[in-house]
C-alpha positions in Angstrom: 114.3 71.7 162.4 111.8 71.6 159.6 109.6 69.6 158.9 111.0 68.7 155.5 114.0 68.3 157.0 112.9 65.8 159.8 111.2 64.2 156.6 114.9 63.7 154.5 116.4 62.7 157.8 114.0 60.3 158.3 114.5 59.3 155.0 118.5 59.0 155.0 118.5 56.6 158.5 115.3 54.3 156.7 117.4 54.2 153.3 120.9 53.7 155.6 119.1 51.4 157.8 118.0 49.3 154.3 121.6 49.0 153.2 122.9 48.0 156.3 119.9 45.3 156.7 120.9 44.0 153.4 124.8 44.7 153.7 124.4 41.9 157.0 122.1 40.1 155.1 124.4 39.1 152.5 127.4 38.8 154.2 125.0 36.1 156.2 124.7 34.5 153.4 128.4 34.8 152.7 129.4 33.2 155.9 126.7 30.2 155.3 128.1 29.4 151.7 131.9 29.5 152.8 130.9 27.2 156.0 129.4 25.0 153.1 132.3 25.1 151.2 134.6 24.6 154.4 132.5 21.2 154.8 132.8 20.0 151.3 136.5 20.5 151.0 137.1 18.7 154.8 134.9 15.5 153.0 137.3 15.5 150.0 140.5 16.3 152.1 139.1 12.9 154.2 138.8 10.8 151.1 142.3 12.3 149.9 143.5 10.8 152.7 141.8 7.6 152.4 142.9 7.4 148.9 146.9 8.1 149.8 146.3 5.3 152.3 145.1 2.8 149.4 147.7 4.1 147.4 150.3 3.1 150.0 149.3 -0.6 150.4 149.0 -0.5 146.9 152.6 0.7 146.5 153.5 -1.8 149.5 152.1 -4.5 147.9 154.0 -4.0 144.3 157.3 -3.6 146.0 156.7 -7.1 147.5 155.7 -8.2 144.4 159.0 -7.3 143.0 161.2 -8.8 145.8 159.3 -12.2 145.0 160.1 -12.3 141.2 163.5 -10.8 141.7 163.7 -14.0 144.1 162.5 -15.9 141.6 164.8 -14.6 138.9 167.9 -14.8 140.8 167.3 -18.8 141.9 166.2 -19.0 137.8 170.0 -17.9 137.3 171.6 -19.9 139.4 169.6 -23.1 138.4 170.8 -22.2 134.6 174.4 -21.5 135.9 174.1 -24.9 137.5 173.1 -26.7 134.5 174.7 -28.7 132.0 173.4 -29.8 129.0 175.8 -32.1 128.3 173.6 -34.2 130.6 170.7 -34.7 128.8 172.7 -36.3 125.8 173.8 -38.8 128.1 172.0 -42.1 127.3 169.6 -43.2 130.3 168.9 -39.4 131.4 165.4 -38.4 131.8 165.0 -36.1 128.2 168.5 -37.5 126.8 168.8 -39.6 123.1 169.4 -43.4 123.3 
């Protein structure tokens, strides 16, 4: 082998040994940012979760809030079904005219 060919040989495995040095070195790099990313999207999955859970007691608490004034609406009814204003025109009732 010739010298110049030893030379361009050399050459070829420094230049192939370059790319290869950076080809690792950026998929290094690759890997670190994805891991990063991986983290950041596990911290908002967690709070996604924490927010559902809010939502829930907060969904929880409406639908009890309903039931009460549904409660409340349906005694309202049967209190004005009960009532008879004839009543307070009655002399001596409490709100009826003398």
């Amino acid at each position: 082998m010739r010298s110049t060919e030893k030379w361009l040989l050399a050459a070829a495995l420094l230049a192939g040994g370059g790319f290869f040095a950076k080809l690792m070195y950026d998929m290094t790099s690759d890997m670190h940012r994805m891991t990063a990313y991986v983290g950041e999207m596990n911290a908002s999955m967690h709070g996604m979760a924490t927010d559902v859970g809010r939502m829930a007691q907060t969904m929880e608490t409406i639908e009890a809030s309903m039931q009460r004034m549904d409660q409340t609406i349906h005694r309202g009814s049967e209190q004005l079904q009960r009532w008879n204003p004839m009543e307070m025109l009655t002399p001596g009732r409490s709100g009826g005219t003398p």
